[in-house]
C-alpha positions in Angstrom: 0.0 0.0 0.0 1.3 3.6 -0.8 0.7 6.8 1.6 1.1 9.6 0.1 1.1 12.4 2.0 1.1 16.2 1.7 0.4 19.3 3.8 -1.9 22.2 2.8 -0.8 25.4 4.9 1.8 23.9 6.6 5.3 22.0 6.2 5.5 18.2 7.1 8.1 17.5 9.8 9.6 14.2 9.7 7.9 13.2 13.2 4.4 13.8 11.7 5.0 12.0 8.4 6.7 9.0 9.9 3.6 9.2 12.7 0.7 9.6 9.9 2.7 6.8 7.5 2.7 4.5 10.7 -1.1 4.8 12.0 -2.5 4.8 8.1 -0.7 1.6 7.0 -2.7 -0.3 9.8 -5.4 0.2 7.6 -3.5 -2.1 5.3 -4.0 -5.4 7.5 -8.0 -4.6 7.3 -7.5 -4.3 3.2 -5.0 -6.5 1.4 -4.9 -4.6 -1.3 -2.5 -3.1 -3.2 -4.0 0.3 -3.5 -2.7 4.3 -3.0 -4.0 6.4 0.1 -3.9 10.4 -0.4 -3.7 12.0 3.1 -3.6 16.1 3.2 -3.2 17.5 6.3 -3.9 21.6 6.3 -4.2 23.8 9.3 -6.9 26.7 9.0 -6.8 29.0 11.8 -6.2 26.7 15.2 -7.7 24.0 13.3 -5.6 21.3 12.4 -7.5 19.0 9.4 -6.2 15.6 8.0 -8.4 14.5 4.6 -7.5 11.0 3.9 -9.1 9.2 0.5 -8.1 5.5 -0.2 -9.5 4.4 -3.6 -10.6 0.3 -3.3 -11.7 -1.3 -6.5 -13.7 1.3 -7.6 -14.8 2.4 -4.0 -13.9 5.5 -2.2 -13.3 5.7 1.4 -12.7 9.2 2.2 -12.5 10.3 5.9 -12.1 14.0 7.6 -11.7 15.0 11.1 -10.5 18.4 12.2 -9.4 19.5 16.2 -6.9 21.4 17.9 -3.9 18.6 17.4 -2.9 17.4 14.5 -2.2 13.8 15.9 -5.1 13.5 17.8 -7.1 14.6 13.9 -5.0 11.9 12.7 -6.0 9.3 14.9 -9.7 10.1 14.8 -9.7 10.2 10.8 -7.7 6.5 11.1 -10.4 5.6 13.3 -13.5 6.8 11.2 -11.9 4.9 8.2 -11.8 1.9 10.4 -15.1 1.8 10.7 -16.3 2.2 7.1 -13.8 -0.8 6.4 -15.7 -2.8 8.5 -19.0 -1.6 6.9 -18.1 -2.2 3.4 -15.9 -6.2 4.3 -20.0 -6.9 6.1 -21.8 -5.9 3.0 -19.5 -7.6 0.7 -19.3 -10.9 2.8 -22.8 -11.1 3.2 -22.9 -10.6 -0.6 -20.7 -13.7 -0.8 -22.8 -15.3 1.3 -26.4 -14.5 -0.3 -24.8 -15.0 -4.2 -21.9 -16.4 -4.1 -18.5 -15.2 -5.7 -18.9 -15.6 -9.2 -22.3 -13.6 -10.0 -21.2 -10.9 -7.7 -17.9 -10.5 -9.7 -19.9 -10.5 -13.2 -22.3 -7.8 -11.5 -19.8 -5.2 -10.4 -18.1 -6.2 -14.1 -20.7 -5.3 -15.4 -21.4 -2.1 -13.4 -18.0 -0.5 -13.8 -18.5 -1.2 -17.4 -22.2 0.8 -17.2 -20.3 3.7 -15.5 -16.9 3.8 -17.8 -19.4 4.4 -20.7 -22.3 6.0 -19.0 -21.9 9.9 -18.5 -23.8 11.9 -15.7 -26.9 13.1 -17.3 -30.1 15.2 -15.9 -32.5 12.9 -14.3 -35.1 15.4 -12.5 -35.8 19.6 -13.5 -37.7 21.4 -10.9 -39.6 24.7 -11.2 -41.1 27.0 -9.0 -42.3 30.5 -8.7 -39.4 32.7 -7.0 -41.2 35.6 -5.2 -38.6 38.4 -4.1 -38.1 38.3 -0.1 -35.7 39.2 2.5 -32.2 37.2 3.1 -33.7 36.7 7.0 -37.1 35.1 5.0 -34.4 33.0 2.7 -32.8 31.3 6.1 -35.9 30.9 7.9 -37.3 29.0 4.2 -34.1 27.2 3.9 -34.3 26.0 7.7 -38.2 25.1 7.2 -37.2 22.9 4.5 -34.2 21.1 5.7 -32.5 21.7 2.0 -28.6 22.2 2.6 -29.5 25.6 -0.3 -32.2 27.8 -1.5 -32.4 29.6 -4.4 -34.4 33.0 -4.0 -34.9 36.4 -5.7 -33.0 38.9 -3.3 -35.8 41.6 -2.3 -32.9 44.3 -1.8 -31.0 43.6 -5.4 -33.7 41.9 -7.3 -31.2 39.4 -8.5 -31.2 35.7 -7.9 -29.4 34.4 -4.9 -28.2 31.3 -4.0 -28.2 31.0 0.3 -26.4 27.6 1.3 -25.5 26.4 4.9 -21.9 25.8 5.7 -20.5 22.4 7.3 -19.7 24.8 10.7 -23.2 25.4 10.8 -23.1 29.1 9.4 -24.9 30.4 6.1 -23.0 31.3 2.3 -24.6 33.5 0.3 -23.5 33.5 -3.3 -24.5 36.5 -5.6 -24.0 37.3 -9.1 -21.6 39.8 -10.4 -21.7 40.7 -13.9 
């Protein structure tokens, strides 16, 4: 297995490469594969991020954790990806079990063939009538519905706004220049 690893905001000292290298190729034994994992670890303000993807057969496993330390971000991101390798060996050995090993080959064959050829396309248009309100009516509307954005006419500009919430639990607002 092969850890690459790279630092966003910040310089990799030897301790924290040899310390990242040792706790991520422990997810080796759970794997047996012969795979890459892509860890970045960034600092933004006091918080110290490590963003680990490890690409298996067509499967992503991509875990984040941010805190104050960078090992501790480490170890809880090592941890979380843990846990989805556990998750995916259950589904696929009671896969095995339920169809045994040669039609589930044929049928993810078969599927990464579908997707190789297959390009995203449109599945579902929506429309609805955009009355202009307030940006504090847009949160409250975006809230109601439990959407993660809403798309409004801004009652101040008379544009069309896009208002999002943020992972740290803050709203976006994205407006258009011309």
């Amino acid at each position: 297995m092969q850890i690459n690893i790279r630092g966003k905001n910040m310089e990799i000292t030897p301790a924290l490469q040899e310390y990242a290298e040792k706790r991520l190729s422990k997810l080796g034994k759970f794997l047996n594969f012969e795979g890459e994992v892509q860890a970045t670890l960034s600092v933004v303000k006091e918080d110290h991020i490590v963003d680990v993807t490890i690409s298996i057969g067509g499967l992503l496993l991509r875990g984040e954790e941010a805190t104050q330390d960078m090992y501790a971000s480490i170890d809880l991101v090592v941890d979380k990806l843990e846990r989805q390798i556990h998750k995916y060996k259950t589904k696929i050995n009671r896969k095995l079990r339920q169809k045994g090993l040669k039609e589930l080959n044929e049928k993810y064959i078969n599927r990464a063939l579908a997707q190789e050829e297959e390009e995203p396309r449109i599945v579902k248009t929506k429309r609805f009538v955009m009355k202009p309100m307030p940006l504090e009516e847009a949160v409250l509307q975006l809230n109601l519905l439990g959407h993660d954005f809403f798309v409004f006419t801004n009652a101040e500009t008379e544009e069309i706004n896009v208002l999002y919430k943020r992972k740290d639990g803050n709203y976006g607002l994205i407006e258009p220049v011309e």
